[in-house]
N, C-alpha and C positions, 0 to 999 in steps of 0.2 A: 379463832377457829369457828365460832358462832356464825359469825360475819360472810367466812367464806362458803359453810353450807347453805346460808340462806339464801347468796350467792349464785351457787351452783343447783339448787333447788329450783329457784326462780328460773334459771335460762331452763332447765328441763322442761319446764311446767310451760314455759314459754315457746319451747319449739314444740310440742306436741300439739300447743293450741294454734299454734301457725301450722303447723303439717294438717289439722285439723278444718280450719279456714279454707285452706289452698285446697284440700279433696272436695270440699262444699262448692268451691268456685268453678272447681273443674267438672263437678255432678252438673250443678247450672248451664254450662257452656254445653257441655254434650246434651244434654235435654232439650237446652238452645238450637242446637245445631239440628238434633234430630225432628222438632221441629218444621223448622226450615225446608229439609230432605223433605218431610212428609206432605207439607204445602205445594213444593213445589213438583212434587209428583200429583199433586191431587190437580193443581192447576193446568198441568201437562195431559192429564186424563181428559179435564175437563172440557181443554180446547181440541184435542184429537176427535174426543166422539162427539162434540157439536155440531166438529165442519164433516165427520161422516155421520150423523144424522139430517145436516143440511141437506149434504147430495145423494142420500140413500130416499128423501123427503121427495127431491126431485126427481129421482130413477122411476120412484112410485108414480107419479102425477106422469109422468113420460110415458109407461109403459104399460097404466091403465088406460089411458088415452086411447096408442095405439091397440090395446087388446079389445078395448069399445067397438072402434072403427073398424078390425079388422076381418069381422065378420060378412059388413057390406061391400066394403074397398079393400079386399085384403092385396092390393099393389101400391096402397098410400104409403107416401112418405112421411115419417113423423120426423119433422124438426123443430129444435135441437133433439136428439135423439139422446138414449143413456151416456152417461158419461161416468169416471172413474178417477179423474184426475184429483180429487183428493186424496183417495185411498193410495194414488200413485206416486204423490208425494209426500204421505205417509210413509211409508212402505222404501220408501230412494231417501229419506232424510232420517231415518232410526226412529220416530216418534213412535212407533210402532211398540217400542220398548217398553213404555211407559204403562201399557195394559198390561197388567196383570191377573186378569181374568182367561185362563186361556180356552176356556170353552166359548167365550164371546168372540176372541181372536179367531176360533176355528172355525165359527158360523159367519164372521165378517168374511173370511177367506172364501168362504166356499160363494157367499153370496156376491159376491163382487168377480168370483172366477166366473160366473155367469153371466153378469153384468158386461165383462169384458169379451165372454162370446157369443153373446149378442152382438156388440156393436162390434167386433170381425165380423159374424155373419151380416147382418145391416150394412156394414160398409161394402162385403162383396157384393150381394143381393140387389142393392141398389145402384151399384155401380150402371153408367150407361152402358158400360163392355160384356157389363152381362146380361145376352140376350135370353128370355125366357122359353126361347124355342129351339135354343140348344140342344141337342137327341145324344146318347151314349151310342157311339159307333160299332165299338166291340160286345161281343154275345154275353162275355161277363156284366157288361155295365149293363146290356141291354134285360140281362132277367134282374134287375133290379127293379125295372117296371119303373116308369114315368120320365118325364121330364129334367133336368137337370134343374131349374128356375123354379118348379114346380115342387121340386124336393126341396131346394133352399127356401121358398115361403113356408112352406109345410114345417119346416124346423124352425124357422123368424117367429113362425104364431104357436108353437109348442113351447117352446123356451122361454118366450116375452109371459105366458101363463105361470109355468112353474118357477121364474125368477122373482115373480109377482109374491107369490107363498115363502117367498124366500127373503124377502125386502121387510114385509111385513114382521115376519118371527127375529131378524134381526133389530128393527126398528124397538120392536118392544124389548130386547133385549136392552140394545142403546138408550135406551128411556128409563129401564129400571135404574142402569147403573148410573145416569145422570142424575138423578133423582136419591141415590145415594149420597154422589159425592157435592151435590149443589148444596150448599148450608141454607140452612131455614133462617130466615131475618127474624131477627127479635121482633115481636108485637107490641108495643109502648100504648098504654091505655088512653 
């Protein structure tokens, strides 16, 4: 009888310490895993607001250019003009998901909805078909007073200004949070 308690003792004492084991392995793996999720959302962060820090870097350099110029030459053509196409294949491919900051999200939105109407308005304005001595024919359009050419510049150098204020407050915003998620390299003496 001895023999079999000691027996039956032992596998108890044996499965608790394997039921024991196995929650430890399984704690590891989820730790593991989560991990993993968090790198690879940090990495996912990482590469979204780079390539919209690249082109938000470029929007700037573009648009202070023409807001330079456009005091002397305000019919210059700036090329390559703003562009978006990061933000648009952000935005068409889900990466978009991956911020979770969403007052950055909101101010990238707003700065990029301008970005994008500019270069509508840009694209009309400079189109050759649009001549700047185009006149509003109807009494409505005519108490609007000017130009129709003359109104589309008038908004091309109002816009390209206040987008400017807007590129800028996102850039720093993009900068903090890069500057979060970048890991600081060890220093080795």
């Amino acid at each position: 009888m001895g023999n079999w308690f000691a027996t039956m003792l032992g596998a108890v004492v044996g499965i608790l310490v394997a039921i024991e084991i196995n929650n430890g392995q399984i704690e590891v793996q989820r730790k593991d895993e989560q991990l993993k999720r968090e790198a690879e959302k940090r990495d996912h962060q990482l590469l979204t607001l780079s390539l919209l820090q690249d082109e938000l870097e470029f929007n700037k350099e573009i648009i202070a250019d023409a807001v330079q110029r456009q005091g002397d030459h305000p019919n210059i053509i700036v090329m390559p003009g703003p562009r978006a196409a990061s933000w648009n294949a952000i935005l068409a491919s889900g990466e978009l998901k991956w911020l979770d900051n969403l007052s950055l999200v909101d101010l990238l939105t707003k700065t990029y909805h301008t970005i994008e109407f500019i270069i509508a308005l840009e694209r009309n304005y400079y189109d050759p078909g649009f001549a700047m001595e185009v006149k509003y024919t109807d009494e409505q359009n005519q108490a609007r007073k000017g130009i129709a050419g003359e109104r589309a510049r008038g908004a091309v150098i109002y816009f390209r200004t206040q987008v400017l204020l807007q590129i800028e407050e996102s850039l720093q915003e993009v900068r903090k949070r890069l500057m979060v998620l970048r890991p600081i390299p060890n220093e080795k003496a």
